[in-house]
VMD Tcl script that draws the C-alpha trace (Angstrom):
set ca {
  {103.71 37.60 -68.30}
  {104.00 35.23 -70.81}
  {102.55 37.99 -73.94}
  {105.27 39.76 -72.40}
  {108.11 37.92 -73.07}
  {106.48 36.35 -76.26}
  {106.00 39.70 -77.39}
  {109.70 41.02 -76.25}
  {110.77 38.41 -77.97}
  {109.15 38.96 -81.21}
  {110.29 42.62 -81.32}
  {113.79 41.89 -80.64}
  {113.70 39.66 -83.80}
  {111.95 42.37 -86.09}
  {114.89 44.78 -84.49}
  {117.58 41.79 -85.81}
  {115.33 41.55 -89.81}
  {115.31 45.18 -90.03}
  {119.20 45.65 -89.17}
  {119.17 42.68 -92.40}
  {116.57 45.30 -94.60}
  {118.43 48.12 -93.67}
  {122.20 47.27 -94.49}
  {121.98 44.47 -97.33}
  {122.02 47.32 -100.10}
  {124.10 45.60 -103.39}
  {123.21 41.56 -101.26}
  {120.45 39.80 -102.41}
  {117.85 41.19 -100.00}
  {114.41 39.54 -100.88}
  {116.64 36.19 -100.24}
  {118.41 37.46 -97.04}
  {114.58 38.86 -95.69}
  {113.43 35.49 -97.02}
  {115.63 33.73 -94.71}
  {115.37 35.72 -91.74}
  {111.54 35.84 -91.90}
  {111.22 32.35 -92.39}
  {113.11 31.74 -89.22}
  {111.27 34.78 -86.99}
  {108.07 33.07 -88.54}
  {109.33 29.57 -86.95}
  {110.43 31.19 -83.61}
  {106.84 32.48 -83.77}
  {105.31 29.14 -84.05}
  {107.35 27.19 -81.26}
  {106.62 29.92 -79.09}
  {103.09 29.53 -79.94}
  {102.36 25.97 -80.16}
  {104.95 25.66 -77.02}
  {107.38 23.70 -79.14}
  {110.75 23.97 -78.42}
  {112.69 22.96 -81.39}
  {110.78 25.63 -83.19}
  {112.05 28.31 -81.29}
  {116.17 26.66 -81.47}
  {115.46 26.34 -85.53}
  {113.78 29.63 -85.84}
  {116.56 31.41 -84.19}
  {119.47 29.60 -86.79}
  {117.86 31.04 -89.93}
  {117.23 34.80 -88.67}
  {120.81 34.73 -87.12}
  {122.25 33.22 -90.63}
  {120.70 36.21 -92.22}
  {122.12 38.68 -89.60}
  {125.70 37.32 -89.84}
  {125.40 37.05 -93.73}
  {124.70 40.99 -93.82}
  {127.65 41.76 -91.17}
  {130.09 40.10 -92.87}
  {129.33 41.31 -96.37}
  {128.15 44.45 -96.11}
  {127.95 45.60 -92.39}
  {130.00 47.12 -89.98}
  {131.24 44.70 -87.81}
  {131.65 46.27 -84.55}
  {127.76 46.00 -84.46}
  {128.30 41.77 -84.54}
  {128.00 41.68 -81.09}
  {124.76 44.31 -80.18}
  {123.44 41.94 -83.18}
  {124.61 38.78 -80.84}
  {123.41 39.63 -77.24}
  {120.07 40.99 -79.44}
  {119.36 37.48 -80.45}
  {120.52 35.91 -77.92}
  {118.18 37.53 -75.57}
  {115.19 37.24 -78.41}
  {116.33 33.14 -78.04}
  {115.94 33.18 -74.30}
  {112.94 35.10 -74.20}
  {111.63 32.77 -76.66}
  {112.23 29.53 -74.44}
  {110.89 31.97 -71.43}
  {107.50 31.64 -73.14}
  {106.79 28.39 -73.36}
  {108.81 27.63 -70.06}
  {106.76 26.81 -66.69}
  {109.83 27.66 -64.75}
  {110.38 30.96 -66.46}
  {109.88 34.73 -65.32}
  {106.27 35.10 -64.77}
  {105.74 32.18 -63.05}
  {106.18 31.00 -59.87}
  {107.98 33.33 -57.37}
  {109.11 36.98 -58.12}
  {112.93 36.29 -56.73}
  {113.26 33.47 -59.12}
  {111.79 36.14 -62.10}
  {114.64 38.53 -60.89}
  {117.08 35.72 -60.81}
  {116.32 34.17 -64.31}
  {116.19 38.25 -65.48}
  {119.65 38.71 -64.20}
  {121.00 35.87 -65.16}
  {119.92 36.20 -68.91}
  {121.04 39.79 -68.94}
  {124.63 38.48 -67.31}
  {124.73 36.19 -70.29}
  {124.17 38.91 -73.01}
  {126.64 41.21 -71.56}
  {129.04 38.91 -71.35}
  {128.36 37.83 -74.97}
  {128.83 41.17 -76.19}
  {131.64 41.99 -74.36}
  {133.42 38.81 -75.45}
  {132.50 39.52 -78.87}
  {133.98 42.77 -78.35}
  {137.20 41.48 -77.12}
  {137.73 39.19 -80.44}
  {136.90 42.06 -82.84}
  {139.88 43.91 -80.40}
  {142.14 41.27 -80.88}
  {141.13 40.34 -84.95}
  {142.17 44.38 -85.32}
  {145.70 43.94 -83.86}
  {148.82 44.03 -85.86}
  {150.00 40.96 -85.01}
  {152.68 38.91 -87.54}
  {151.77 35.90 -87.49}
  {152.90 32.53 -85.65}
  {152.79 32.54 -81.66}
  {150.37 35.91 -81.55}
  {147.94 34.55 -84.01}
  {147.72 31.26 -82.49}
  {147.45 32.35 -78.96}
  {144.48 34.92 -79.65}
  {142.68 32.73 -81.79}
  {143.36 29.76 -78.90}
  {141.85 32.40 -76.71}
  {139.07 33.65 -78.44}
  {138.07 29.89 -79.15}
  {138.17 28.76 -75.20}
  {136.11 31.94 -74.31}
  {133.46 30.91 -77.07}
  {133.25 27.29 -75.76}
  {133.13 28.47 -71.92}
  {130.31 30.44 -72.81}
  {128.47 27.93 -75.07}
  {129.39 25.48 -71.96}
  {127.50 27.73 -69.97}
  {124.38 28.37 -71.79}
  {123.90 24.74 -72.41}
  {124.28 23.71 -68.79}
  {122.17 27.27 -67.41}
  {119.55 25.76 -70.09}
  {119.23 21.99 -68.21}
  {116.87 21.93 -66.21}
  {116.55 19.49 -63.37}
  {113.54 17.31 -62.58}
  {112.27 17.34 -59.00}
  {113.19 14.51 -57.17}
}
mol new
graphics top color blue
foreach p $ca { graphics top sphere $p radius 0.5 }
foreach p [lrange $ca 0 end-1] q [lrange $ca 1 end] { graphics top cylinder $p $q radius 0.2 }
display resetview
């Protein structure tokens, strides 16, 4: 189960570099690939040498290079397909080099981590659709602007909240 996820996760991150090939026409793209490989090449190596940092670090580079290309060049209503995509490549990542993760132990607790992770991505993307909603409204200025962006900010710390505590994992006692 582990080659699995390891190897879900790997084509998840080749889907986020080639979205970077594909739609940095006029960017520098030998830097942007540069970048993003360099950080799917890192994600590779924590996931293989079971080192955890590696996997956080790789995923900051390839999603650097992602985000460059949206904001430049591509459309942005794919910034948050782009998001849950690495997001999920992040958790699958940590899934395998995890003991507790899908694939071992119990199959309820693979269905629970499963559901759990796909939860988190569709909430992702759905928030991030909700704050490209709101950045596209005519709003003037003043109370609107500061109560969307109040609101967009809150949602984005709930869900990092989230993720970090649904990432702790507690010892048995």
């Amino acid at each position: 189960h582990r080659v699995v996820t390891f190897g879900l996760a790997v084509v998840l991150g080749v889907i986020a570099l080639a979205y970077v090939a594909i739609d940095a026409h006029g960017l520098n793209l030998a830097a942007l690939l540069g970048v993003g490989a360099a950080g799917l090449a890192l994600l590779l190596v924590g996931m293989g040498l079971n080192w955890r940092p590696g996997i956080a670090l790789g995923v900051m580079p390839l999603a650097a290079s992602v985000a460059t290309v949206l904001v430049l060049r591509g459309p942005v209503i794919l910034a948050p397909l782009l998001g849950a995509i690495l997001l999920v490549m992040s958790e699958l990542g940590f899934w395998a080099v995890d003991e507790s993760a899908p694939g071992v132990g119990s199959r309820r607790l693979r269905i629970v981590l499963a559901a759990r992770t796909a939860v988190m991505a569709v909430l992702g993307f759905l928030l991030g659709l909700v704050v490209l909603a709101l950045a596209g409204l005519r709003a003037s200025g003043g109370l609107d602007l500061t109560l969307i962006g109040s609101l967009a900010a809150v949602g984005v710390l709930a869900l990092a909240v989230f993720l970090l505590r649904a990432g702790v994992r507690r010892e048995p006692d």
